[in-house]
C-alpha positions as CSV (number, residue, x, y, z in Angstrom):
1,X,-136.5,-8.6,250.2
2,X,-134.7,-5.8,251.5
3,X,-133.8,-5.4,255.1
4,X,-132.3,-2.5,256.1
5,X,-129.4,-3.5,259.4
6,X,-128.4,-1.1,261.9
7,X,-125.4,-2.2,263.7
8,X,-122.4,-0.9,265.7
9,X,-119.0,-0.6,263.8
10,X,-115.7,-1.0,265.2
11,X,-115.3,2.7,265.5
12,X,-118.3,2.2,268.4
13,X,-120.9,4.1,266.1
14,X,-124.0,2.9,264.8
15,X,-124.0,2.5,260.9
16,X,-126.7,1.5,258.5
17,X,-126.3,-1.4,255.9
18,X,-129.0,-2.2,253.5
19,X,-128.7,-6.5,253.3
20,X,-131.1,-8.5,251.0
21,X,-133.2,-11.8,252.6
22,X,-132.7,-14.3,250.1
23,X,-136.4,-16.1,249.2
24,X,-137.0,-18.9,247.5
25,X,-139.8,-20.3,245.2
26,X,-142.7,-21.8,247.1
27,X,-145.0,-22.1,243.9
28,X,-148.5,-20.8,244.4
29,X,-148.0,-19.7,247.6
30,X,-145.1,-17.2,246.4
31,X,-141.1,-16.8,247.9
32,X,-140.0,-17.6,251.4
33,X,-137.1,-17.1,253.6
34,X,-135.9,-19.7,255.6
35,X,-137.6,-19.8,259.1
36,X,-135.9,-18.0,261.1
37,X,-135.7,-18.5,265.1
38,X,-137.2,-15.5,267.4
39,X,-137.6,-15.0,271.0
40,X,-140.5,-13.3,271.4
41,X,-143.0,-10.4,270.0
42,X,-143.3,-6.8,270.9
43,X,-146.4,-4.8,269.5
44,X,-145.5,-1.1,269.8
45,X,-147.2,2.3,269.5
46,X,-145.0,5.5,269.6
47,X,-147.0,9.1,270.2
48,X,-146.2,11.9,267.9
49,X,-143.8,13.6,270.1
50,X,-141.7,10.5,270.3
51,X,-137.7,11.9,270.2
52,X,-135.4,9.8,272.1
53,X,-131.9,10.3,272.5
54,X,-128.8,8.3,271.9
55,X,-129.7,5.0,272.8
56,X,-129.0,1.3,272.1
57,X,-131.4,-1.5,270.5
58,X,-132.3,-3.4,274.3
59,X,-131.4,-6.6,271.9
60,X,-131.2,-7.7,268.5
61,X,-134.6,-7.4,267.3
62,X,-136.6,-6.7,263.5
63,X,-138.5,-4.2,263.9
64,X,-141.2,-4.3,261.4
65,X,-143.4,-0.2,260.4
66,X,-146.9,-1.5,260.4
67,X,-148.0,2.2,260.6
68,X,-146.5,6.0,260.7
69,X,-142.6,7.0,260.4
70,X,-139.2,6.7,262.3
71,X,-136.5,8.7,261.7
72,X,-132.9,6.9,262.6
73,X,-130.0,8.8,263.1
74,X,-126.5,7.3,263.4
75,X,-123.1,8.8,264.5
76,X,-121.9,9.7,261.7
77,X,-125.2,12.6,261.3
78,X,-126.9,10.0,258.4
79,X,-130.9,9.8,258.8
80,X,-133.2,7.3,257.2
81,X,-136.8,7.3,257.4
82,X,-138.7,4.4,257.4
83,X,-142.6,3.8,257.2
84,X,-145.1,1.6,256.8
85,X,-143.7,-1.8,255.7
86,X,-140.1,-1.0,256.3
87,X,-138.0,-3.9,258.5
88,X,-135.1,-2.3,260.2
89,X,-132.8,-5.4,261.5
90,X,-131.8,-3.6,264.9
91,X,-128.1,-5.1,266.0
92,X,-126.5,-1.7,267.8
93,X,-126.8,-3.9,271.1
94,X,-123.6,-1.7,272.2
95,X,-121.5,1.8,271.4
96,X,-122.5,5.1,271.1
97,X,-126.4,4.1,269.8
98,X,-129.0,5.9,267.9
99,X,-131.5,8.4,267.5
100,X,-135.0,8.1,267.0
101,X,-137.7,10.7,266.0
102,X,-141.4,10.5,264.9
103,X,-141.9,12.3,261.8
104,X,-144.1,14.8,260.7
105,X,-145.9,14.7,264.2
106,X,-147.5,11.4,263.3
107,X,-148.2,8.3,266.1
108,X,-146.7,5.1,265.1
109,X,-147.4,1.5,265.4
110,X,-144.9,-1.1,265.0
111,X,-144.0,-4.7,265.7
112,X,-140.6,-5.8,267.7
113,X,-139.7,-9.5,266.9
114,X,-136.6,-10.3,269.4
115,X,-133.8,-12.8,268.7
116,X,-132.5,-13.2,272.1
């Protein structure tokens, strides 16, 4: 399953790197990662006019698209969209940041699972 991570490089920008989540058989019931510890659980909506400036992830944190768009920017100018189902692995706790934008003037709903 891919999971797309967003982390800050040792030039203190943010960077994307797309990383696979290994799963394993677990027969009728289908693949699984391993379990995973989190920290808590964030439901989200963003309004269409959502554009906020260069800012860090308040923690390392999934954030899972249940609904809508985000646009990411990172230093470097690189955007990636991502919609409903995406998993964005936030880690850019420090640095320069990101950008974020709603897209196409659409609300978005979301889900924020912290891991510390």
């Amino acid at each position: 399953m891919r999971v797309t991570r967003l982390f800050t490089g040792t030039d203190g920008e943010s960077h994307f790197e797309d990383i696979e989540m290994e799963l394993a058989d677990s027969g009728p019931i289908g693949a699984l990662s391993e379990k995973l510890p989190v920290t808590g659980l964030i439901f989200r909506y963003t309004d269409e006019e959502y554009d906020y400036d260069w800012h860090n992830a308040p923690c390392r944190q999934y954030i899972v698209m249940l609904e809508g768009a985000v646009e990411i920017e990172v230093g470097d100018g690189t955007r990636r969209v991502f919609r409903d189902g995406d998993v964005l692995l936030a880690e850019d706790v420090d640095g320069r940041g990101h950008i974020s934008r709603a897209v196409a003037g659409q609300p978005r709903r979301s889900l924020f699972i912290t891991l510390e």
